[in-house]
N, C-alpha and C positions, 0 to 999 in steps of 0.2 A: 286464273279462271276469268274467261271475259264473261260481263254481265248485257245480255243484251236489251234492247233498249222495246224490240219487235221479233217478232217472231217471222224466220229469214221462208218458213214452209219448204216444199219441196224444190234442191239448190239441182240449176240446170247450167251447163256448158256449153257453149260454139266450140266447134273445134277448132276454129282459128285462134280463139280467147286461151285455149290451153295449149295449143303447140305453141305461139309468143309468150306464154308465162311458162311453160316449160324449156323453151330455149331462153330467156332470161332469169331462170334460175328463182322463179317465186313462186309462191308457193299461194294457191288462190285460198287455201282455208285462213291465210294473214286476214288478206284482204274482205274476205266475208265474216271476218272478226269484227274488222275496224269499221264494215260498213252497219253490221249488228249491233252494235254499240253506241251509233250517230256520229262518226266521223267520214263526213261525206267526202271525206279527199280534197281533191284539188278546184271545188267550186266557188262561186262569184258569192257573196254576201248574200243576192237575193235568190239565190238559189240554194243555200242553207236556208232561209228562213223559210223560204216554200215544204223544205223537209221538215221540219220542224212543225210548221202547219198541218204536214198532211200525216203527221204520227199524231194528231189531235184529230184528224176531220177521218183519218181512215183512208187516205188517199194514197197514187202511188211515189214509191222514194226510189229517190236514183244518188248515185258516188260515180267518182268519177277520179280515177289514180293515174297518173303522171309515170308511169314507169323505168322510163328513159326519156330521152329529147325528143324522139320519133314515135314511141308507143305509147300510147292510153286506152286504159282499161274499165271501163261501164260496168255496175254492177247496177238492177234493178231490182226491186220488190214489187208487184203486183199490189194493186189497192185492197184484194182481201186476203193478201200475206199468205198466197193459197202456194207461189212459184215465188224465187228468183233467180236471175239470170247473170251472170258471167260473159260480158261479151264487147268484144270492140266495136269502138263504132262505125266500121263499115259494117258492121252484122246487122245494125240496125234494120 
């Protein structure tokens, strides 16, 4: 059982974010485990600590997964943990 850390609200897809994680074979409920939980993925130091901040200030949190050499995969939460999103970052 993963313990999460915030509450993920109601979880939305691109459908780009799921045909690349459906053709490489992953599975996006991993990844919105490990982003529930405060493992931002593949971020720079001061962008962990901005997450961490904004699970204290109420702000918004983003992860950021490495999938392959070529793909990465954006997961966001909304500042009032109302949506999060699933999405590459050309969807941005």
């Amino acid at each position: 059982m993963t313990t999460s850390v915030f509450d993920l609200g109601r979880i939305v897809a691109t459908p780009a974010a799921l045909q690349v994680l459906t053709e490489r074979q992953v599975t996006p409920l991993n990844l919105l485990q490990r982003h529930a939980r405060g493992d931002w993925g593949d971020l720079e130091a001061e962008d962990i600590q901005a997450n961490q901040d904004a699970l204290q200030q109420g702000c918004r949190l983003f992860s950021s997964y490495q999938i392959d050499p070529e793909t990465k995969v954006w997961i966001i939460t909304e500042a009032d943990r109302s949506v999060t999103t699933v999405l590459l970052p050309d969807d941005y």
